[in-house]
N, C-alpha and C positions, 0 to 999 in steps of 0.2 A: 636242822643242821646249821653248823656253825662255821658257815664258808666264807662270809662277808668280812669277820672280825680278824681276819687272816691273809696275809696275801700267798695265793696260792707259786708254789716256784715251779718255774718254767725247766726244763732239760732238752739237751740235745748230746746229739752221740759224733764223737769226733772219727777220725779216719781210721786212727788204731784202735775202735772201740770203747773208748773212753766217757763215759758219761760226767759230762759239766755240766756245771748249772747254769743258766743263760739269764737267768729274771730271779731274784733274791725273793724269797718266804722262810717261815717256819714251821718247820713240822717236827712232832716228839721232843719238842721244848729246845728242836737245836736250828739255832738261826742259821739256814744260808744263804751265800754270798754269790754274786757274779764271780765264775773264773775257781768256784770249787768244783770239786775232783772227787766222786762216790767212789767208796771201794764197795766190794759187791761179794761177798761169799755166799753158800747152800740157805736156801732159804729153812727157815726154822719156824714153826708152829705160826702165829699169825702175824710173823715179822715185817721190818715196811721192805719192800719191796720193790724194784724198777721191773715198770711192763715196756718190751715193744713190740710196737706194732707189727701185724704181718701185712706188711707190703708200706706203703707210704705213710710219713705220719713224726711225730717226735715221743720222745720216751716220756711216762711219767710214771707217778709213784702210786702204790696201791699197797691192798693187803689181802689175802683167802682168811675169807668171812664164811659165817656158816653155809652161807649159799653162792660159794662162790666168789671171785676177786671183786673187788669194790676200789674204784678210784681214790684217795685221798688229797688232800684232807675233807673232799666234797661229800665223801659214803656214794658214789655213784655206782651201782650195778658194772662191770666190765665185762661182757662176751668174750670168752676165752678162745671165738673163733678169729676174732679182731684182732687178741692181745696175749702176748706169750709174757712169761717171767724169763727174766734175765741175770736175778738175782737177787739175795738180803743185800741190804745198805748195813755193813758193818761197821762203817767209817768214814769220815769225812775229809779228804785230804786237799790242803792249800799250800801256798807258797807261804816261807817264813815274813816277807814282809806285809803279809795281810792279816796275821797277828792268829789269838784266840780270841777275837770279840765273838760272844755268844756263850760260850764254852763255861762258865761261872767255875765254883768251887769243884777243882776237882786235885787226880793224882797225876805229876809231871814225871815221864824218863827221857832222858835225854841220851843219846851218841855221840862223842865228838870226832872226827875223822881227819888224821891230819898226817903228819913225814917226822916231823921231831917232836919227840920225846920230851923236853923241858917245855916244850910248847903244849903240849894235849894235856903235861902235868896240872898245869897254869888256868887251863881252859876247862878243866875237869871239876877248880875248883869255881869258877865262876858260873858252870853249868850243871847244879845238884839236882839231884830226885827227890820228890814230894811233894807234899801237898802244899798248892797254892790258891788262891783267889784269882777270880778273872783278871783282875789289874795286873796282879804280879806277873800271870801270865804271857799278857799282853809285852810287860815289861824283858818279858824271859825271851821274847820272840824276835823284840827289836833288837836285842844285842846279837842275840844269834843270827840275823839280817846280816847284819854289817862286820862278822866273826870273819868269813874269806878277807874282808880288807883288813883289818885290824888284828890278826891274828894269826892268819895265813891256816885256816884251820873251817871246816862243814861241821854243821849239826843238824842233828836229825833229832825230835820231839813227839813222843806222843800223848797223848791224855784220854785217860778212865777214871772211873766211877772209884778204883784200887789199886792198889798198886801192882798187884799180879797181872790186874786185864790192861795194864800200863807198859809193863817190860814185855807183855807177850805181843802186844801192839805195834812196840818199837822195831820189834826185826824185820819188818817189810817197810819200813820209810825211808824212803830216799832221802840223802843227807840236801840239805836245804829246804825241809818241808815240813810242815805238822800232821798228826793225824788226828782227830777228835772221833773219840768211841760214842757209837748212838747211845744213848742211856735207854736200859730196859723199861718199857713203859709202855702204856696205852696212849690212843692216839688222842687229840685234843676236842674232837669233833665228836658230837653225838650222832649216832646212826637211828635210835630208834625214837626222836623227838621229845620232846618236855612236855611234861603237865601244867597247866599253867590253872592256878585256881583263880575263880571268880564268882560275881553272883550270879551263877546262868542259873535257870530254871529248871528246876527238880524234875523226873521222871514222871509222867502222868500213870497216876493210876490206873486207867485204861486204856483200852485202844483206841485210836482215832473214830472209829466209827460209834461209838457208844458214846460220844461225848456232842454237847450241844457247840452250836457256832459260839457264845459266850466262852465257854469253858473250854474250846479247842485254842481260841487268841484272846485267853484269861481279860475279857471283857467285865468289867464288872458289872452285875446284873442289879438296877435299881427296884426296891420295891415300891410297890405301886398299892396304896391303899386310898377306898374312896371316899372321899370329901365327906364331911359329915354339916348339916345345916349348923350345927354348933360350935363349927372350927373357925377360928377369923380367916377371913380373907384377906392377902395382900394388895394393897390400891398397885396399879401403874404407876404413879406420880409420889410412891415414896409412903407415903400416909397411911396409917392403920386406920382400914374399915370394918365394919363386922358387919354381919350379914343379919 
């Protein structure tokens, strides 16, 4: 398992239900941040998932594996008597001025919400749909930050993988926030371990008990032939004697 190479993210659930993130990790390739906001719909085939606890305890993320829920990003077993679903993680929602860092290439829509007319025109052209780079994003987020002063005008942003799961995205965002869609994907962490090859030692042809002490701890066996009156003898002291 690949739990070290990761920092695992921490959650906790606020008064109205709200699951935040308390301690920053990544899971499904989308970094989060202290101070984000999961959104949560019907869980879907082996989607990531928020468990909580039954009775004390803080929220965290998993998935229903074939035997059942498993912690992430750790592959830990979960007892379903411990730990209920609460919901899929569809979405990741933050405040506009903590940007899209993490979010990389994806599709932007945007809302803008304002009282006049020459103003929303104005704003509409500074705030377009499509595809950006994480920078640009980033860039997209900060102006929209500071739009109520400078403009007297909210925006609301979301981002997918397309443009369609972009606009479908955008109708539930509150204006002054973003929403980043999870991208469809497997989780990062192996469940069922690596093969690691090496020079281990081959399968013994039989079983332990058929096999000598030599050949159970591959001893090498010297042979042993005897001395013949016509073989030289080695001296002590270095010197060839013969017999």
């Amino acid at each position: 398992m690949v739990t070290h190479m990761f920092q695992i993210p921490r959650l906790d659930k606020t008064a109205d239900s709200t699951i935040v993130v308390t301690r920053w990790g990544r899971i499904d390739g989308v970094l989060l941040r202290v101070g984000d906001r999961l959104v949560l719909g019907p869980p879907v085939g082996d989607s990531l998932m928020v468990l909580l606890p039954r009775g004390y305890g803080r929220p965290m993320l998993g998935r229903r594996g074939p035997n059942g829920l498993v912690a992430e990003p750790s592959g830990v077993p979960v007892s379903s008597q411990r730990w209920r679903v609460a919901g899929a993680v569809t979405a990741v929602e933050r405040d506009l001025e903590r940007g899209g860092v993490g979010a990389g290439e994806c599709h932007v829509a945007c809302r803008v919400e304002g009282h006049d007319i020459a103003t929303l025109a104005r704003a509409r052209s500074l705030f377009n749909d499509g595809a950006l780079s994480e920078r640009d994003l980033i860039h997209l987020c900060s102006r929209a930050a500071v739009a109520p002063e400078e403009l007297n005008i909210r925006v609301a942003i979301s981002a997918a993988a397309d443009p369609a799961a972009a606009e479908a995205l955008l109708v539930e965002v509150p204006a002054g926030a973003i929403r980043l869609a999870l991208p469809v994907q497997r989780s990062e962490v192996q469940t069922h371990g690596m093969v690691v090859p090496g020079p281990w030692q081959p399968p013994l042809p039989s079983s332990p008990a058929q096999l000598t002490f030599e050949e159970l701890y591959d001893i090498p066996v010297q042979q042993s032939r005897a001395a013949t009156e016509d073989e030289p003898q080695q001296s002590l002291f270095g010197g060839r004697e013969t017999a």
